[in-house]
N, C-alpha and C positions, 0 to 999 in steps of 0.2 A: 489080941489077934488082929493082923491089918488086911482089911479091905480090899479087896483087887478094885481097879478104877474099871466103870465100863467101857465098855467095848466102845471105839470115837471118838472116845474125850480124848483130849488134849492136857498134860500135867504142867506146875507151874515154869519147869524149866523151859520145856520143848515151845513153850508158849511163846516165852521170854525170847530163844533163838528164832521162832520164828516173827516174831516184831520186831527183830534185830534185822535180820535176814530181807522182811519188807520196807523198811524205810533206807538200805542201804541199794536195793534197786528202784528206787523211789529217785532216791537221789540220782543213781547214775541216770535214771531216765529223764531226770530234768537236767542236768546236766547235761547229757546228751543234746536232748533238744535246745536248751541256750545253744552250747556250742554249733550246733549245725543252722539256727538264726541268725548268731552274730557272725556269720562266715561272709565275705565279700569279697571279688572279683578287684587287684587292682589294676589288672590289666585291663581295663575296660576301654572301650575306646572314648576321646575325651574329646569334648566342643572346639569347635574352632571360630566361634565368637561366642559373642554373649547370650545367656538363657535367659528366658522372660517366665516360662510356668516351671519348669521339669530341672532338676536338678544333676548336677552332674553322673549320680549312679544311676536313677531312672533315664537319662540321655544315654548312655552306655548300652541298659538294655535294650531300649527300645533302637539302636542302631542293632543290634544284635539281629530281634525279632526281624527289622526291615529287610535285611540281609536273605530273608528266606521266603520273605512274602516278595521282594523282589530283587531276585534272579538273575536279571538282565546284566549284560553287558555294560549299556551308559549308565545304568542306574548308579548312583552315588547313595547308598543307605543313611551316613553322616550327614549329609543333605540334608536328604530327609526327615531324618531326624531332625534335623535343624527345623523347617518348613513345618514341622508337626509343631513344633514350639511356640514357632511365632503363630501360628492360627489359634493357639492355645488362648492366644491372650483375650479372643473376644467371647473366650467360653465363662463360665459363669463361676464365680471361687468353687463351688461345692463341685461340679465338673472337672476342674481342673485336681482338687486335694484326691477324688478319686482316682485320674488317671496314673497319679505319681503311686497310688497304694495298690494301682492291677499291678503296675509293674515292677514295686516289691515284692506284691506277691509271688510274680512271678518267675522273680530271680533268687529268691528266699530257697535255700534248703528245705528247711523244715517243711515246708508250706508242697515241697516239690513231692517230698516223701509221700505225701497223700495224693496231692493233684493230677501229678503228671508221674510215678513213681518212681522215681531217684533222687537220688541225695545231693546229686551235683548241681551246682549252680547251674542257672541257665544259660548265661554268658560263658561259661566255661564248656559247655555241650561241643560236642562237634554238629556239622550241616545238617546229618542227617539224625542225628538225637535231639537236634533241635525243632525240626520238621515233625519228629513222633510228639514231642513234647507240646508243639504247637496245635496236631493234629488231636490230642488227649484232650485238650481244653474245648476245642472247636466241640468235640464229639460229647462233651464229658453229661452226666444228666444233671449237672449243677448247670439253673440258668444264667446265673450269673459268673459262673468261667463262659461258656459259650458268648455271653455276650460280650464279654471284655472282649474275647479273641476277634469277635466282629467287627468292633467298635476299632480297636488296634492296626487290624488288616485293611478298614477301610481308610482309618487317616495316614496309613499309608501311602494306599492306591491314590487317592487325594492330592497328595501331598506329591506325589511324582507326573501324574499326568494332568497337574493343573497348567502347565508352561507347553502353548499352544504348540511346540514346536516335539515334546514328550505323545503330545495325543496324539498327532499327523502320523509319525511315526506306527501307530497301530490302524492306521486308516480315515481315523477321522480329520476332515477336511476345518474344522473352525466353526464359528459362529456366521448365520450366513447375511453378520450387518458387521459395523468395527465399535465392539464396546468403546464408550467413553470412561476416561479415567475418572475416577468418586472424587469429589472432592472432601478434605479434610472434614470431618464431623464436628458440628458443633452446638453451644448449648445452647436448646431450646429454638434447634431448627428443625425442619423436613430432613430428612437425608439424602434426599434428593429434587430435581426441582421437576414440577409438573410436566407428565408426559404432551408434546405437542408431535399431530400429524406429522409426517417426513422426519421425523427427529435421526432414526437410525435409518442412514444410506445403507445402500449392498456395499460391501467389499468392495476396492478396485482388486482386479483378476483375480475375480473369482468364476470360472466357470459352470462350478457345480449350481453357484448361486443364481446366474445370469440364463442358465438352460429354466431353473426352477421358475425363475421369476417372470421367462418371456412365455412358457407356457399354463404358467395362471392368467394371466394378462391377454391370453388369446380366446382363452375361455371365457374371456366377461367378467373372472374376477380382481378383486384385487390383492395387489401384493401385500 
């Protein structure tokens, strides 16, 4: 006389098809994800000199990213990008290995599917999927997307209105003396040489400087 199986189990066959059935969506799911990792953008937009930190697919991105944190008219994002590069170089290796891996991540598929959720590259986004994409990270409760997106948007900003004639342009007038240019760095010096009394004059025409300066100066104090 045979046995009925109880009630839930599982017999040897159905067992078999289903450990069949799990490692063949096992596979497509890693499969999958290879495939949507090893995916990249060749139209990215590409340096027009030499790169010192960032690489040409991270240069690519982050011209992307620029493009959306600034908007502008004269803005030149490839610039910028460029200007993010070379400031890169007095950043410190482990600073710098990071910044080239926020922004695979953040061009990476896979990596999008969770973060920002779409499978599209981010270089491939249009203006405004990229804006959401950007604005996902900014928001996101990972502190570490939030800070990338900070860290990204300000060597942006940085990196565009550091060119005295960039800042004017939104109102600001200058520094109210004339920086001196640094001289080359070297080993086992000051980096610069001892500050002396008078050292930094006001601007020639400058009036914003020359209003400030004559009424400290009436009051008793000094400039």
């Amino acid at each position: 006389m045979t046995g009925r199986r109880p009630a839930g189990t599982i017999g040897p066959v159905q067992r078999r098809s289903f450990l069949k059935r799990s490692l063949v969506f096992g596979a497509a799911a890693v499969g999958g994800g290879a495939y949507l990792g090893l995916q990249s953008n060749r139209e990215l937009p590409r340096p027009t000199r030499q790169l010192h930190v960032l690489d040409p697919v991270s240069f690519g991105v982050l011209v992307r990213f620029a493009e959306r944190i600034l908007p502008l008219e004269p803005a030149d994002p490839s610039w910028v990008a460029h200007e993010v590069d070379g400031a890169l170089r007095y950043a410190s290796p482990e600073a710098q290995a990071d910044l080239r891996m926020v922004l695979g991540v953040l061009e990476n598929s896979l990596s999008g599917v969770f973060t920002r959720f779409s499978a599209t590259l981010f270089s491939e986004l249009d203006a405004d999927a990229r804006d959401i994409a950007i604005s996902r990270w900014g928001d996101s409760p990972v502190a570490m997307l939030r800070g990338a997106t900070n860290s990204l948007r300000k060597l942006c900003l940085g990196a565009f209105y550091a060119p005295l004639g960039h800042a004017k342009a939104i109102g600001y007038l200058g520094p109210p003396f004339n920086k001196l240019r640094p001289k080359p760095i070297e080993a086992r010096q000051p980096l610069s040489a001892p500050y002396r009394r008078g050292q930094y004059l006001p601007a020639p025409n400058s009036e914003a400087t020359e209003g400030t300066i004559s009424s400290t100066t009436s009051e008793g104090s000094t400039p």
